[in-house]
C-alpha positions in Angstrom: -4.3 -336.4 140.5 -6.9 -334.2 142.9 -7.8 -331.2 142.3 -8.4 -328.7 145.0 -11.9 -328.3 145.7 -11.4 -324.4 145.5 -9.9 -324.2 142.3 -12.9 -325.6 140.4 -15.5 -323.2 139.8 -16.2 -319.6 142.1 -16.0 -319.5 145.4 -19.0 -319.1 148.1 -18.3 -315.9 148.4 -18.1 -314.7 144.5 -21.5 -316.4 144.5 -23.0 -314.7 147.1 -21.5 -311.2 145.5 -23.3 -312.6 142.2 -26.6 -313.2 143.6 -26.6 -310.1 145.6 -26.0 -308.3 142.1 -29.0 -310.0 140.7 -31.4 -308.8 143.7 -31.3 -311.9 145.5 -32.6 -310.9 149.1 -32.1 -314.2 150.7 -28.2 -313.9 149.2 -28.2 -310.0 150.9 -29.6 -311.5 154.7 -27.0 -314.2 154.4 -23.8 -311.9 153.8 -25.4 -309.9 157.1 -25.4 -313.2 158.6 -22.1 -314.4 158.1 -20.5 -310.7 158.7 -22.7 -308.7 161.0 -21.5 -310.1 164.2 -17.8 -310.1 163.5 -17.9 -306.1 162.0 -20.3 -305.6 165.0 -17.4 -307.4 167.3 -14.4 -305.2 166.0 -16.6 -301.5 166.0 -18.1 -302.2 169.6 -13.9 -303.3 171.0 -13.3 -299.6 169.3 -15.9 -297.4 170.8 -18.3 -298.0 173.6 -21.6 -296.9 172.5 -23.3 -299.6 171.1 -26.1 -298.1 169.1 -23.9 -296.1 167.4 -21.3 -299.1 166.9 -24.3 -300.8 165.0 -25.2 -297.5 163.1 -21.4 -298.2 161.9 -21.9 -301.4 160.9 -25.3 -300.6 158.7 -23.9 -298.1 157.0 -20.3 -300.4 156.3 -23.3 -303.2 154.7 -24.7 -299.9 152.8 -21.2 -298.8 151.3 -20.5 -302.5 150.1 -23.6 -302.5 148.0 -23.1 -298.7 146.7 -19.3 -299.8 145.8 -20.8 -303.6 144.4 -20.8 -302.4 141.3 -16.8 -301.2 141.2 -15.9 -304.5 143.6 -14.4 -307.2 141.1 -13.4 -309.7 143.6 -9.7 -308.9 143.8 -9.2 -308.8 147.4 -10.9 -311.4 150.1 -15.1 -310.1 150.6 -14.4 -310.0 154.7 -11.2 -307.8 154.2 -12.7 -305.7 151.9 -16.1 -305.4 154.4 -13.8 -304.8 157.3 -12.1 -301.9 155.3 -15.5 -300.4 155.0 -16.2 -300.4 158.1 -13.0 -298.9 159.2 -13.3 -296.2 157.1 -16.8 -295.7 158.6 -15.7 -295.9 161.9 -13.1 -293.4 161.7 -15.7 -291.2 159.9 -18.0 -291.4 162.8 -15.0 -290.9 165.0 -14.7 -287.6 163.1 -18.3 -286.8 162.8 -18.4 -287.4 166.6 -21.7 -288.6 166.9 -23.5 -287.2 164.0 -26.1 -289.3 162.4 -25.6 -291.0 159.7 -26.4 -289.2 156.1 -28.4 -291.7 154.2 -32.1 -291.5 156.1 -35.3 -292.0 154.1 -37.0 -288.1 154.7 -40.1 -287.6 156.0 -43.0 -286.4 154.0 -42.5 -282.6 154.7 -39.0 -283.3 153.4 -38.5 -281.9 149.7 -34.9 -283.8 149.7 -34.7 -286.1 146.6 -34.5 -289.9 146.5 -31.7 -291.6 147.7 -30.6 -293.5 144.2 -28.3 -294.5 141.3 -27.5 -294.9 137.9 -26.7 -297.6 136.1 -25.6 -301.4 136.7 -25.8 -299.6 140.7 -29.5 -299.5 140.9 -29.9 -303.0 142.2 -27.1 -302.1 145.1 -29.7 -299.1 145.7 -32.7 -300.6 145.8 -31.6 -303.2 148.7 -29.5 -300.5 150.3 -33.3 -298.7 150.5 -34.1 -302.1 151.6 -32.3 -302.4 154.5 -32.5 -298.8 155.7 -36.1 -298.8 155.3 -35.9 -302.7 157.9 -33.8 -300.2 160.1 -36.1 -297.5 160.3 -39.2 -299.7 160.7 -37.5 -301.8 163.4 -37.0 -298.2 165.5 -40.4 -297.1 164.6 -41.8 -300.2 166.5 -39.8 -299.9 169.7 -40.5 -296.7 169.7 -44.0 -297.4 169.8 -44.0 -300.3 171.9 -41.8 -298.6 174.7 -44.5 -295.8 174.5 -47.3 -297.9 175.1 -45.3 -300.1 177.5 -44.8 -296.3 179.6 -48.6 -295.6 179.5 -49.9 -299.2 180.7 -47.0 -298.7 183.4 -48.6 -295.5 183.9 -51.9 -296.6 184.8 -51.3 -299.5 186.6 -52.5 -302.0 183.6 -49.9 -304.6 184.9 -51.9 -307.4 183.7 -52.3 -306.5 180.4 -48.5 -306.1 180.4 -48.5 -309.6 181.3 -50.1 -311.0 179.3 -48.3 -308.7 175.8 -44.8 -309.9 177.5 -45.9 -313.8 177.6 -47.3 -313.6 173.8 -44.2 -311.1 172.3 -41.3 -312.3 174.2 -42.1 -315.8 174.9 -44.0 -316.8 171.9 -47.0 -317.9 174.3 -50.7 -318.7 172.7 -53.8 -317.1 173.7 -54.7 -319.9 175.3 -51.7 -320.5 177.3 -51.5 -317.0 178.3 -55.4 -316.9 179.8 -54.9 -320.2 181.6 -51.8 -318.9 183.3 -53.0 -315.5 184.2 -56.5 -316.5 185.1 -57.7 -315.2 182.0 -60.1 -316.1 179.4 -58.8 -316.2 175.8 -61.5 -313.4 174.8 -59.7 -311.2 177.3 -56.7 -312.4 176.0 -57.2 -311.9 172.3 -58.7 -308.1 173.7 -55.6 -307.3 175.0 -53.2 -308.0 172.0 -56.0 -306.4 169.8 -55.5 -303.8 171.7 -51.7 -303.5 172.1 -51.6 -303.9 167.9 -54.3 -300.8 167.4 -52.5 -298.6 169.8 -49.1 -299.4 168.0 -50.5 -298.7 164.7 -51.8 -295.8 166.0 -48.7 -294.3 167.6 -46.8 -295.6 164.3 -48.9 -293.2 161.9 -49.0 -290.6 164.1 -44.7 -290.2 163.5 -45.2 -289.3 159.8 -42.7 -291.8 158.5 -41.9 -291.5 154.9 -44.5 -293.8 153.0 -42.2 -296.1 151.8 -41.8 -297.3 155.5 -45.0 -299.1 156.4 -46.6 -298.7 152.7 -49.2 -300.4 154.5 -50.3 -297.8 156.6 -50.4 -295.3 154.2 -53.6 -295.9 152.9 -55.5 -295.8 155.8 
């Protein structure tokens, strides 16, 4: 007699809630994967704004991990991520535009960790995680549109080139000199350039140091 192949053992989705229980970051990027676009899908055919539609959506991925720890697998993970994000849509329908509560503070902030007790603190500590991606991925195009505004600015047009070649296509130094009539030196200059000015403009926003623990040493 056959068996069903998914009655034997748990189910790709019970393992991925397992491994994201243990820690497992690679398990946490592939439920955003498989989930982001379709939660991003139903929140963006419910409101129009689309930044705030993907605010939704992170904070949906941060209330599954704070409720992991109560989630036994009884209902389908998608439903159950769906009613999340329901709930947080309506919330933000209520709120009507306010930002979202769970931020990391700045340093002048005396507000206290975002955390939890318990079996939760793993949930926590890649629900810092992810806000901590969110806020570093704002802090850089922030900083790159800012610089982008100044070389506009002054007319720097081919050291705009040559950044857009190397960041959006992927291009190498060399490539880039030999199709701007370049040399790679110049090249090489110019993204030196671009990175110090970013890193500069970065610090200079006070970010909490647990966003860009890199920079906070310098």
């Amino acid at each position: 007699m056959n068996v069903p192949a998914d009655s034997d053992g748990p189910s790709a989705d019970e393992l991925l809630v397992a491994q994201i229980r243990d820690g497992d970051s690679a398990a946490w990027q592939s439920l955003i994967d498989r989930y982001e676009g379709r939660l991003l899908a139903y929140t963006r055919s419910r409101i129009r704004d689309s930044a705030a539609a993907e605010d939704i959506v992170q904070e949906a991925f941060v209330g599954f991990l704070i409720s992991l720890p109560n989630y036994d697998g009884g209902r389908p993970l998608e439903s159950y991520l769906f009613s999340i994000c329901a709930y947080k849509l309506t919330d933000h329908l209520r709120r009507e535009g306010r930002r979202p509560s769970l931020q990391l503070h700045g340093r002048s902030s005396s507000a206290g960790d975002f955390d939890l007790k318990g079996s939760a603190r793993v949930a926590s500590s890649i629900a810092r995680s992810v806000e901590r991606k969110r806020i570093e991925e704002q802090a850089i195009r922030d900083a790159m549109h800012e610089q982008i505004d100044r070389w506009k600015q002054s007319d720097n047009w081919i050291k705009l080139q040559a950044i857009e070649l190397m960041i959006v296509r992927g291009w190498g130094n060399k490539h880039v000199a030999e199709t701007l009539g370049l040399t790679e030196q110049q090249v090489a200059n110019y993204k030196s350039d671009f990175q110090i000015r970013l890193k500069s403009i970065i610090k200079r926003a006070e970010l909490d140091e647990s966003v860009f623990p890199e920079l906070a040493g310098e």
